[in-house]
C-alpha positions in Angstrom: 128.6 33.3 -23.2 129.9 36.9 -24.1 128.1 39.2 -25.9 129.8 38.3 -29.2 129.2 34.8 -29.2 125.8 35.9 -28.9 125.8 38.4 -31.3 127.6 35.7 -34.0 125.2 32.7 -33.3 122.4 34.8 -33.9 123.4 35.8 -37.1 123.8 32.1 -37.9 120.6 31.2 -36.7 119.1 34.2 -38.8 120.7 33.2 -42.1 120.3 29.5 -41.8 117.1 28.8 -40.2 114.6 29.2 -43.4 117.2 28.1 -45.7 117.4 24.5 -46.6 120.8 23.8 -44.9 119.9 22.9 -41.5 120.3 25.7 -38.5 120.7 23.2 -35.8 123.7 21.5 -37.5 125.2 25.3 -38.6 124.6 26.5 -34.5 125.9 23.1 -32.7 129.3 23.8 -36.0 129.6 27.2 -34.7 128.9 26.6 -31.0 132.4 23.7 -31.4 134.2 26.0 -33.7 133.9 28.9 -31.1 135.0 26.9 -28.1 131.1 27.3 -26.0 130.4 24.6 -23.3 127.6 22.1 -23.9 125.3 22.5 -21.1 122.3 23.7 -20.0 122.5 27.3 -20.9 123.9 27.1 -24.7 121.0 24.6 -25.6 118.3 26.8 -24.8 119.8 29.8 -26.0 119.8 27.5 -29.5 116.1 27.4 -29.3 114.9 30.6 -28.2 117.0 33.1 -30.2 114.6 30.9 -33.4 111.9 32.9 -31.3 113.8 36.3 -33.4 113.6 34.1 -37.0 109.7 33.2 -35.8 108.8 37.1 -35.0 110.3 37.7 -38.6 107.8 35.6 -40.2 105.0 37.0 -38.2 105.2 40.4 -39.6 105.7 38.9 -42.8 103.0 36.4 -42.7 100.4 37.5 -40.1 97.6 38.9 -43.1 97.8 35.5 -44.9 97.0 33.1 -42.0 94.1 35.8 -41.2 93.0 36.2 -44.7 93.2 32.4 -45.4 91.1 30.3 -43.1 91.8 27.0 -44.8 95.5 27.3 -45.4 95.9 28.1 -42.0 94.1 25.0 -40.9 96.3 23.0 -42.9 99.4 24.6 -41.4 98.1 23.6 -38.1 97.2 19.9 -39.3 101.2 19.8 -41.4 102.2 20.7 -37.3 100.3 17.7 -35.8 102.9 15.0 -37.0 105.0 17.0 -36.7 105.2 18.1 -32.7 103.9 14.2 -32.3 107.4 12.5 -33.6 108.9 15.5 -31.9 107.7 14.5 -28.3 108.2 11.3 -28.9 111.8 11.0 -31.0 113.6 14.0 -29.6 115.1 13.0 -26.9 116.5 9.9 -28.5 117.7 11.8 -31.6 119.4 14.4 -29.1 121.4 11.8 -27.3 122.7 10.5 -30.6 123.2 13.1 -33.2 123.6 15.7 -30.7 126.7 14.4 -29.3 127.9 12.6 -32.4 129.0 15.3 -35.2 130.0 12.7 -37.8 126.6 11.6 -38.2 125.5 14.9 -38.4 127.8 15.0 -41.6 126.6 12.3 -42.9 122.5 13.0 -42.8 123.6 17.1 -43.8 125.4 15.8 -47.0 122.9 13.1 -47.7 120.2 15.8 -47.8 122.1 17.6 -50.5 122.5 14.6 -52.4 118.3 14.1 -52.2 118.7 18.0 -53.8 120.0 17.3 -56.7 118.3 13.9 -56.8 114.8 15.9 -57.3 115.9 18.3 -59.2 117.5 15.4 -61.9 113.7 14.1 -62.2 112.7 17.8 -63.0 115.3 18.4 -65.3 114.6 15.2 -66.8 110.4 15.7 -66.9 109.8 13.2 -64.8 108.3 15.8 -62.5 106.3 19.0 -63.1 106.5 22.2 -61.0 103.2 23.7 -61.6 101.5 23.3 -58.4 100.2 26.1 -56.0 99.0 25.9 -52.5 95.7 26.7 -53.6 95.7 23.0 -54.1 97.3 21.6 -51.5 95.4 18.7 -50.3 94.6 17.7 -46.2 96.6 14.5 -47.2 99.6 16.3 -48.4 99.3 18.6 -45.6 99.6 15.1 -43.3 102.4 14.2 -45.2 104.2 17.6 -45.1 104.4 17.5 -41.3 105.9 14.1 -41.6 108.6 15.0 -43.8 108.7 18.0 -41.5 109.4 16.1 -38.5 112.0 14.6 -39.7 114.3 17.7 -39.4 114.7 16.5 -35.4 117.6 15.1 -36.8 120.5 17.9 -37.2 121.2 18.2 -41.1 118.2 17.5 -41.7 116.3 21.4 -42.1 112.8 22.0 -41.5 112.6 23.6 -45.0 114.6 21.5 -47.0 112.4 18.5 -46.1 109.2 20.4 -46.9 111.1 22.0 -50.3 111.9 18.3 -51.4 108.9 17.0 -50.5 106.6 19.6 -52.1 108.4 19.6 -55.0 108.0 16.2 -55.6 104.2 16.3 -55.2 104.4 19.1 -58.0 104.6 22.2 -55.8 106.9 25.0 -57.3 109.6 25.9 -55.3 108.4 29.6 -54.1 105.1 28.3 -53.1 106.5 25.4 -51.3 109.2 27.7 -49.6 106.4 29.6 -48.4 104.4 26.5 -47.1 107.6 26.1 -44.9 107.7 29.4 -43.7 104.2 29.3 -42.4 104.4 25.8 -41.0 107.7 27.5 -39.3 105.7 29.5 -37.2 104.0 26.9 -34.7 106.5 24.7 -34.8 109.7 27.0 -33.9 107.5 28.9 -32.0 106.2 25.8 -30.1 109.5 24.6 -29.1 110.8 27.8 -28.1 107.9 28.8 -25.7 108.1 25.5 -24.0 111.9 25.1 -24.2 112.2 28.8 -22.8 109.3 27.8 -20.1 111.5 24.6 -18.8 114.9 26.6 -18.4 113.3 29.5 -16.9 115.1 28.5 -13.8 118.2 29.4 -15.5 116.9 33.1 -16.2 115.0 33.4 -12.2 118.5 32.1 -11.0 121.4 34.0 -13.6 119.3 37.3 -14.7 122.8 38.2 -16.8 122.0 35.3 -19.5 118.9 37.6 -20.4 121.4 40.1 -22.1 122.8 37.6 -24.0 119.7 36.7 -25.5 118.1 39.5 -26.3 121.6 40.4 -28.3 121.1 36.4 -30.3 117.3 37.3 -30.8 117.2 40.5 -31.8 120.1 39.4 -34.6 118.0 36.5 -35.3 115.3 38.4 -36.5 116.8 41.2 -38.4 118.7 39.0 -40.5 116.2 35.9 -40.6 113.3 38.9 -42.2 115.6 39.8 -44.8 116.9 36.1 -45.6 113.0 34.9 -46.3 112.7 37.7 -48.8 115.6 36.5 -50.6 114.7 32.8 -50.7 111.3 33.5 -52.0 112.7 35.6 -55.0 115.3 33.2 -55.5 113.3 30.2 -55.7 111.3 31.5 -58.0 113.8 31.4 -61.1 117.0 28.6 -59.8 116.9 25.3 -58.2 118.1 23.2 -55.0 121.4 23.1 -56.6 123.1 25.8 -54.8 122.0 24.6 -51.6 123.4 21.0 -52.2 126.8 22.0 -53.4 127.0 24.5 -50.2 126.4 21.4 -47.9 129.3 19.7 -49.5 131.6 22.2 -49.1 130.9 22.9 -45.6 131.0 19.3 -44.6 134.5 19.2 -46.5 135.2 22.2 -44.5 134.1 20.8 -41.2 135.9 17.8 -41.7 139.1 19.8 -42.4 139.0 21.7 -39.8 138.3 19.3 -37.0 141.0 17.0 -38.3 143.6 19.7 -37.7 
């Protein structure tokens, strides 16, 4: 991997982690479109340059999970499901959707389809946005991680799980954006650490792949810091929509491009 590709896919991994269109699907589409081998090397690089997107939200975040005990508690129970249908389902999942892009189409278009799904039942007052997380519940927290743990599945996203989830229990958008980005931080963190602690060989053995990423984290977080302020503002006066119609033009785009 040169420098570049480094530089590019951290950049990707910075403006798509926190946004509700899936990082893993838009890293594994730009990993194909740039010609990078599968192996060893390229999937850890995948998970430890969201190290640089994690860092981001730590010098964000770090005074709200010290000034709020109870919110942080709940973060750490939301993880719980979460890393427990991880351990259990991702190796499965990565043998199938991993190596399978069309399905990958289907589950990241499907998710923009559930977008505009929930925002219809806003729109048409079947639901009401007017929940903070001052009243989030231990139960909902429970049920957060689950929907969270379903973004093992590339398309899926991390945030737009929790966003459509949230927002159907009543949560408004910013404060359920933010309930992601603070549930972000143990679980990408998580699976970096340990992802970076099994491939360490790989680092001991080729001491060049450390250039490469520093060069994907250090872009990671830079552009990751700035892309949470933006979605926080943003959520707070527009809907989902965007993000829907984005996924189905990319997936026409995908399609399109590797059919020619």
């Amino acid at each position: 991997m040169i420098i570049l590709h480094s530089l590019i896919l951290g950049i990707v991994e910075g403006l798509t982690e926190f946004l509700p269109i899936s990082s893993t699907f838009h890293l594994i589409t730009a990993g194909r479109l740039l010609g990078l081998p599968n192996n060893s090397f390229t999937s850890m690089f995948e998970v430890v340059i969201q190290g640089g997107a994690i860092l981001s939200l730590l010098f964000i975040y770090t005074k709200t999970f010290l000034a709020n005990r109870e919110l942080t508690l709940k973060v750490i129970f939301s993880f719980i499901p979460t890393a427990l249908v991880g351990l259990i389902l991702y190796k499965i999942i990565k043998g199938i959707f991993f190596s399978t892009h069309w399905l990958m189409l289907v589950v990241f278009v499907g998710m923009g389809i559930l977008f505009l799904l929930v925002e219809r039942l806003v729109t048409q007052g079947k639901l009401s946005l007017h929940k903070s997380l001052d009243s989030l519940s231990w139960k909902e927290a429970f049920l957060v991680g689950l929907a969270q743990s379903s973004a093992v599945m590339p398309g899926v996203s991390r945030s737009g799980s929790v966003i459509s989830l949230m927002m159907y229990l009543g949560y408004r958008r910013d404060e359920a954006a933010k309930y992601t980005f603070l549930l972000s931080v143990p679980t990408i963190l998580s699976a970096s650490l340990l992802d970076l602690f099994q491939s360490r060989s790989l680092l001991v053995a080729n001491p060049e792949n450390f250039i490469p990423l520093l060069v994907g984290f250090v872009a990671s977080f830079i552009v990751a810091y700035f892309v949470v302020k933006w979605l926080l503002h943003y959520l707070g006066t527009h809907t989902l929509a965007l993000f829907a119609w984005y996924r189905f033009i990319v997936a026409a785009l995908v399609l399109f491009i590797l059919g020619t």
